[in-house]
Structures are given as C-alpha cells and as structure tokens.
C-alpha positions in Angstrom: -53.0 10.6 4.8 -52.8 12.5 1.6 -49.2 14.6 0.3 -50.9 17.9 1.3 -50.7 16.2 5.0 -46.8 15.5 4.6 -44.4 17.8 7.2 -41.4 17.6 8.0 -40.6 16.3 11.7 -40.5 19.0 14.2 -37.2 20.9 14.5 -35.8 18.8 11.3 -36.2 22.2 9.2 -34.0 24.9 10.7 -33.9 28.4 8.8 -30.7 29.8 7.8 -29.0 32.5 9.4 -28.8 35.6 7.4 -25.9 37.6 9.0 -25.0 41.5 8.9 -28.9 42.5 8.2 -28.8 44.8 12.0 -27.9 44.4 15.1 -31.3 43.1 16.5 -30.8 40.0 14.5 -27.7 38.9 16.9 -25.2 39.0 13.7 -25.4 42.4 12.6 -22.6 44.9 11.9 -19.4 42.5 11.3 -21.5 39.5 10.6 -19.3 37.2 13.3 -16.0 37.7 11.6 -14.5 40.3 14.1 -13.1 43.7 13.9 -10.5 43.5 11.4 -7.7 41.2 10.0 -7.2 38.4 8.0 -10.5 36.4 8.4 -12.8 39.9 8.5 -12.1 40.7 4.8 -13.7 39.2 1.8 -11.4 36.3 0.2 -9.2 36.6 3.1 -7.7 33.3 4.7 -5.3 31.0 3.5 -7.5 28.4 2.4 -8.2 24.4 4.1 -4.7 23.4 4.7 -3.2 26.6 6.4 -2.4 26.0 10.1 -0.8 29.1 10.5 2.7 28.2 9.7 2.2 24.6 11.4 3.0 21.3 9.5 -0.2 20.8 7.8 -2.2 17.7 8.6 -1.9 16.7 5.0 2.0 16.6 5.0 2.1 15.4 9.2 0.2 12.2 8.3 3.2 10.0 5.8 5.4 10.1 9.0 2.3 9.1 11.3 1.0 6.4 9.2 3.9 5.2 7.3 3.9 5.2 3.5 4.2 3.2 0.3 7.4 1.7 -0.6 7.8 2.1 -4.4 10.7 -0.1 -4.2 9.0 -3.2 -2.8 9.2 -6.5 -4.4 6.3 -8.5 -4.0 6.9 -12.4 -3.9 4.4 -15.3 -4.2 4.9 -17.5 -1.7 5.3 -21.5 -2.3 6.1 -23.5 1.2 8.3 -27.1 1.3 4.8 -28.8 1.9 2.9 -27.7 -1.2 5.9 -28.6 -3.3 5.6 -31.9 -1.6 1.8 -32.5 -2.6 2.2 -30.8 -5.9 5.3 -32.7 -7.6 7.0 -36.3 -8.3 10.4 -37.3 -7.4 13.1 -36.3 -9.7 10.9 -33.3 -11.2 12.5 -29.4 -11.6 10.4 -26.8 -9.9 10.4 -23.7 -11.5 7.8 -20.9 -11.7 6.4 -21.9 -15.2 5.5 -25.8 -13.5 4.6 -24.0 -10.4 2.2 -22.0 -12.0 0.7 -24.6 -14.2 0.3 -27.1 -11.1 -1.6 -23.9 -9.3 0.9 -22.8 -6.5 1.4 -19.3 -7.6 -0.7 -17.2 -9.9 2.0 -15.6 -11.9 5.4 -17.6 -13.7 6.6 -14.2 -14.4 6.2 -12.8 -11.2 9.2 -13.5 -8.5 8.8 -16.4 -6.0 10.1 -17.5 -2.7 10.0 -20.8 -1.3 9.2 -20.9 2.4 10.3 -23.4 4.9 6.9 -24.9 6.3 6.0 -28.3 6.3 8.5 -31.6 5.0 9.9 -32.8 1.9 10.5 -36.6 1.1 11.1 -36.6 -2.4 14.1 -35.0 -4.4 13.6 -31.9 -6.5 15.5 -29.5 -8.3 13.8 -26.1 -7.3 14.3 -22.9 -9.1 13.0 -19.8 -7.2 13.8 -16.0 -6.5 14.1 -16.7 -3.0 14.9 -19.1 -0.1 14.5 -19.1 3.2 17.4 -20.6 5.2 14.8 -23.6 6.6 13.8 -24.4 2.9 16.9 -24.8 1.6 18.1 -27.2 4.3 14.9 -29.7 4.0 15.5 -29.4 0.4 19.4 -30.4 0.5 18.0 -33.1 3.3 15.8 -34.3 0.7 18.6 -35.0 -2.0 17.3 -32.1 -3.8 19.0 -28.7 -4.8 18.2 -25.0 -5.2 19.0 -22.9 -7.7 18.6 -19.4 -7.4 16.7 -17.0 -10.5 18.4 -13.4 -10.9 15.8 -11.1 -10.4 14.4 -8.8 -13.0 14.5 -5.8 -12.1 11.9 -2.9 -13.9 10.5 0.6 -13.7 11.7 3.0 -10.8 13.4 0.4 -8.7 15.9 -0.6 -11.8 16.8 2.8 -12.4 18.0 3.3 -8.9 20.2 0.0 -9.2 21.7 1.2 -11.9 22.4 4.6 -11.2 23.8 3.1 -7.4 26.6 0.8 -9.3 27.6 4.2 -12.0 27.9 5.7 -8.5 30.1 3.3 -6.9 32.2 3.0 -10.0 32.5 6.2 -9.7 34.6 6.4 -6.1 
C-alpha cells in the first residue's frame, strides 16, 4: 500500500450542502429558512439561549440541580475513637495537637468531633463542634469539652454582622 492508495471509507466524506443556488438543487429560493420572519432574515434570531420568552435552560437548571452554598462551613471531622488511639490520659485536644498527631489536615480550619467509637481515658477537648453522642462519652470519660468561637471571614461574616445592626435596629 502506498499514500497515493489512501481513501477515505466509503460514505465517511459527505459534500456540503450549498443552499439557494436554484430550485433543482432541493434548497433553492429561500434556502430552508421559510417565507419570512424572524429566522428568514440575515442576523435574525435571538441567539443560543432564547426559548421564546420561556425560562431559559441556563437559568431553569440552579432550581433543578441545587446550587452552591457560599455560606457553608466546612468541618474536619475527628471521631471519639481516633482521639482514643491518638492521645494519653490527662492530655488537651485541640486543633494545633490534632493536627500535629495527623487527625485533621488544617489547625486553622474548624473541627467537629464526632461520636463514633469509645473513650477510656480523660481529655480536655477543644473543638468547633460537638455532636450530642461525643460529648456524653467524653463527660463519661471524666473528660470535658470546650467549645472554640468560630471565625467567621469573607461573605459569610459580612452577613453576620450586618444581621445583628439589623436586629439592633428593631
């Protein structure tokens, strides 16, 4: 076989249509747009996202599909076992030693402590969050919990704050 000998397969190469050359040719005179409107002019149409006065796909599919909460706070979870494996009795649990020991990736990001597993030893846990589970096997424990205020930043502080002027307010 030499690259003279090369073809296309059969029926793969398909030759274009060339509209409003006659009426023999099938697509003559108005070229398949029709006598007249909108679509028959040049530039005519309202472009992609025009459904003639319909939602537009575009806008239809947040409310199908859901959408991003800007607002959401994403925690690093620690459960009761891992703080079991991870730390000796008598020892304060905080993000910065939870980090260190390799139970969350952050220290400066906010964490909650989940109730799964047991606890034997007592600990004084500082965390974002509790679940109502956690903190009961921690009390059982001898331990305590101590809740972190949450920082809040960007879009979702400004909302707080402007919330509380609000309320002040009335």
């Amino acid at each position: 076989m030499k690259l003279q000998d090369l073809r296309p397969d059969p029926g793969a190469k398909k030759k274009k249509t060339r509209v409003g050359r006659g009426i023999s040719a099938g697509k003559g005179k108005t070229a398949g747009r029709g006598t007249k409107g909108q679509g028959a002019r040049s530039g005519g149409g309202k472009g992609a996202y025009f459904e003639g006065g319909q939602l537009p796909l575009v806008r239809r599919l947040p409310f199908k599909r859901g959408f991003t909460n800007i607002f959401r706070i994403e925690y690093q979870e620690v459960n009761v076992d891992m703080l079991e494996a991870r730390f000796e009795a008598g020892e304060t649990a905080d993000p910065q030693s939870m980090a260190e020991r390799g139970l969350i990736r952050d220290a400066e990001q906010p964490v909650a402590v989940l109730g799964r597993g047991d606890l034997s030893k007592k600990l004084t846990v500082h965390a974002h969050r509790f679940t109502k589970s956690a903190s009961e096997k921690i009390a059982q424990a001898g331990g305590t919990t101590e809740k972190i205020e949450l920082k809040l930043t960007g879009a979702l502080a400004t909302v707080k704050k402007l919330r509380k002027e609000d309320l002040a307010k009335l």
